[in-house]
NUMAR-355692 format. One record per residue: residue in one letter; x, y, z of N, C-alpha, C, O in turn. Coordinates in steps of 0.2 Angstrom, whole numbers, plus 2048, in hexadecimal, padded with zeros to 3 digits. Layout:
BEGIN
AXYZXYZXYZXYZ/...
This chain:
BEGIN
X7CB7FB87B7CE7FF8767D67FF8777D9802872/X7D97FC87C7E07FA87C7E47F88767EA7F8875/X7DE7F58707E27F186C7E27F48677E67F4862/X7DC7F88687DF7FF8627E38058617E480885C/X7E78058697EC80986A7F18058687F5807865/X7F17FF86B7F97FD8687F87FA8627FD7F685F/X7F37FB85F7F47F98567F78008537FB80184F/X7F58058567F680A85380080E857802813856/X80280885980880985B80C805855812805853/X80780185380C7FB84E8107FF84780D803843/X8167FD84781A8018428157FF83C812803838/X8167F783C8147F683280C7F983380B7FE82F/X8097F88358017FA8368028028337FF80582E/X80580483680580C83680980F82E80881582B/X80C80982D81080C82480C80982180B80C81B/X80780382180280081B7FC80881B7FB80B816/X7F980A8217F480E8217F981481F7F781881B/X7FE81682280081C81D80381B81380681F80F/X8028188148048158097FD8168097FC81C807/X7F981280B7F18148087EF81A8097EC81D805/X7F181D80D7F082380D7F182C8097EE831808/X7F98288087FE82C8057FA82D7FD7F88327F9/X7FA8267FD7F78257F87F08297F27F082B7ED/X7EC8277F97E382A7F77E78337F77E58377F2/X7ED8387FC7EB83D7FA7F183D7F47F38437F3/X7F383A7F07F883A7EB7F083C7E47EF8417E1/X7EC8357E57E88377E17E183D7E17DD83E7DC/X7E383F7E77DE8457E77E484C7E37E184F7DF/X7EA84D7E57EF8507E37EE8507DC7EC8557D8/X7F184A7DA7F08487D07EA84B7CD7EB84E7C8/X7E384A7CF7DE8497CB7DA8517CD7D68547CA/X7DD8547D37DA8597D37D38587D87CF85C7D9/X7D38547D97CA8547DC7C884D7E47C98477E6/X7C68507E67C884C7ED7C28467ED7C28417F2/X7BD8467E87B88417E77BD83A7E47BB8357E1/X7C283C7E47C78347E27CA82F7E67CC82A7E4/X7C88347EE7CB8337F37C682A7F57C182B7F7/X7C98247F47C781E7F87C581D7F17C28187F2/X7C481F7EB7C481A7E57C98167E37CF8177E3/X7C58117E07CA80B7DE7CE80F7D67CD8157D3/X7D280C7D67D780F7D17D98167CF7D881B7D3/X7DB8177CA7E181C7C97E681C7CD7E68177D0/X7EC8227CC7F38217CD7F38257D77EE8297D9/X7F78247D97FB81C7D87F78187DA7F381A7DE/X7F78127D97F180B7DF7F380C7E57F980B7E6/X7F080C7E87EE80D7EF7ED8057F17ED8057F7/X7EC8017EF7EB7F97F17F37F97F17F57F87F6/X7F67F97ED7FC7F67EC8037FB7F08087F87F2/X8028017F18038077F68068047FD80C8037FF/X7FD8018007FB8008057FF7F98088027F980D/X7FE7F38028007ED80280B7EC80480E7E8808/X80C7F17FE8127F27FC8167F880681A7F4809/X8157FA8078137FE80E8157F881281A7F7815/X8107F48128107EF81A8157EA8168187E881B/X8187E781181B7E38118227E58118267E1812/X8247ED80F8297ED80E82D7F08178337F0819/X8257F281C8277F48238257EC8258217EB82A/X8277E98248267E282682D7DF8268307DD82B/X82F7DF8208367DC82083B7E18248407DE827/X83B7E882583E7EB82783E7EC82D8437EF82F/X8397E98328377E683883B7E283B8407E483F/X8387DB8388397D483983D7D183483E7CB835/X8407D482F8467D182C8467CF8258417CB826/X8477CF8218447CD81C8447C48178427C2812/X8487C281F8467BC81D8417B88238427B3825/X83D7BB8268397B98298327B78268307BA821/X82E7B18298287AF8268237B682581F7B6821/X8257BA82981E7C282A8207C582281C7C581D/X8257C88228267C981C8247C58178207C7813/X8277BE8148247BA80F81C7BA81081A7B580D/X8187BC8148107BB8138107C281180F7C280A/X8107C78128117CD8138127CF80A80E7D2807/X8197CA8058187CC7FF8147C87FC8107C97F7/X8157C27FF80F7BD7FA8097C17FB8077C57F7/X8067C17FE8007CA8008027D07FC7FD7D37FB/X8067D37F88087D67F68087D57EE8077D97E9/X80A7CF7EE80A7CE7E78047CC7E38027CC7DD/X8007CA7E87F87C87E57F37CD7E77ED7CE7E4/X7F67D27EB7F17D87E97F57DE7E27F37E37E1/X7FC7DA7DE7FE7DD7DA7FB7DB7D47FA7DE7CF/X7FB7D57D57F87D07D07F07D37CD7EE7D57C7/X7EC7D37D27E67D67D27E37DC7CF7DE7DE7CC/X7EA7E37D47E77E77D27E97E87CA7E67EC7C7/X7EE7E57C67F07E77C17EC7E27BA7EB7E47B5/X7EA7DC7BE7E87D77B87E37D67B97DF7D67B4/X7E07D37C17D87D17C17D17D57BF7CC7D47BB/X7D47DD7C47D17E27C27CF7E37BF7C97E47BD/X7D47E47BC7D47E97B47CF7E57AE7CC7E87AA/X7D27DC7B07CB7D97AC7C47D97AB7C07D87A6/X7C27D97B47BB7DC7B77B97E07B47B47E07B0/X7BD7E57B67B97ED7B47BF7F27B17C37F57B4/X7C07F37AC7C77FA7AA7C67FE7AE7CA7FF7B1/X7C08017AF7C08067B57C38087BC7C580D7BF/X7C48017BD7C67FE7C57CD7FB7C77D07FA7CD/X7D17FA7C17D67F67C07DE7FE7BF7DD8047BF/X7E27FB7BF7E97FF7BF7ED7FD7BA7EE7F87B8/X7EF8047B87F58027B37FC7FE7B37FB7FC7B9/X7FF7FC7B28077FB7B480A7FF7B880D7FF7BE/X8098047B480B80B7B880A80D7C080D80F7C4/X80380D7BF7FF80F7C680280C7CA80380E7D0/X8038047C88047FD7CD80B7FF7CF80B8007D5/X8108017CA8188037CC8198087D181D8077D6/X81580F7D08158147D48128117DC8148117E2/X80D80E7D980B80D7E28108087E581380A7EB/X8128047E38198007E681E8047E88228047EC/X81E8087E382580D7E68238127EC8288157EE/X81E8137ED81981A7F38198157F781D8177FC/X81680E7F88168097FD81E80A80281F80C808/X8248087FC82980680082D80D80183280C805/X82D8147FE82F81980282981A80882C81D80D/X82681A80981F81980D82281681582381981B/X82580F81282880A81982B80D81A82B80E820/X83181281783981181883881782083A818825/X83381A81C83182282082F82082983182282E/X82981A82582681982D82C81483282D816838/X82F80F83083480C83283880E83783A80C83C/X83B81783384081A83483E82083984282383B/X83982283A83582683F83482184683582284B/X83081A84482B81784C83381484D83480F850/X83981684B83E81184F84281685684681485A/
């Protein structure tokens, strides 16, 4: 269990799980009802939250011209891709708007800036 104590020391690990988290109670907040909590879509995306979180405490880590960061957004940008385009083709129910995509990217990287600025 050693390695779950010190994953849970790890800064970017701890800003992706708090974007997704911020996140899912942002959507309980908005919609009024707590059964929204771990559903795909609505505001803000929580995939992109979550994504946008670990890439943006990544660069702010390790630098942002390091190879962790560039996987970190190209990971970012294909889960921005998806949730906005693939999604939404699958299912509209399941897919995000523009908007939702935008907010979550913006909750992600005030998200990092918090966790960054706290484990240092």
């Amino acid at each position: 269990m050693l390695w779950l104590k010190e994953l849970f020391k790890n800064t970017c690990f701890l800003s992706a799980l708090f974007g997704f988290l911020s996140a899912q109670f942002l959507k309980v907040i908005i919609y009024k009802d707590i059964r929204v909590f771990g559903r795909y879509g609505g505001m803000p995306s929580a995939h992109v939250a979550t994504t946008s979180a670990l890439a943006w405490s990544v660069g702010y880590t390790t630098g942002f011209s390091s190879s962790q960061t560039a996987i970190a957004a190209i990971f970012l940008s294909i889960v921005t891709a998806d949730a906005v385009g693939l999604r939404r083709n699958v299912d509209p129910n399941k897919g995000h708007t523009l908007m939702e995509v935008i907010y979550g990217f913006f909750l992600g990287w005030i998200v990092a800036l918090i966790t960054v600025k706290v484990m240092r």
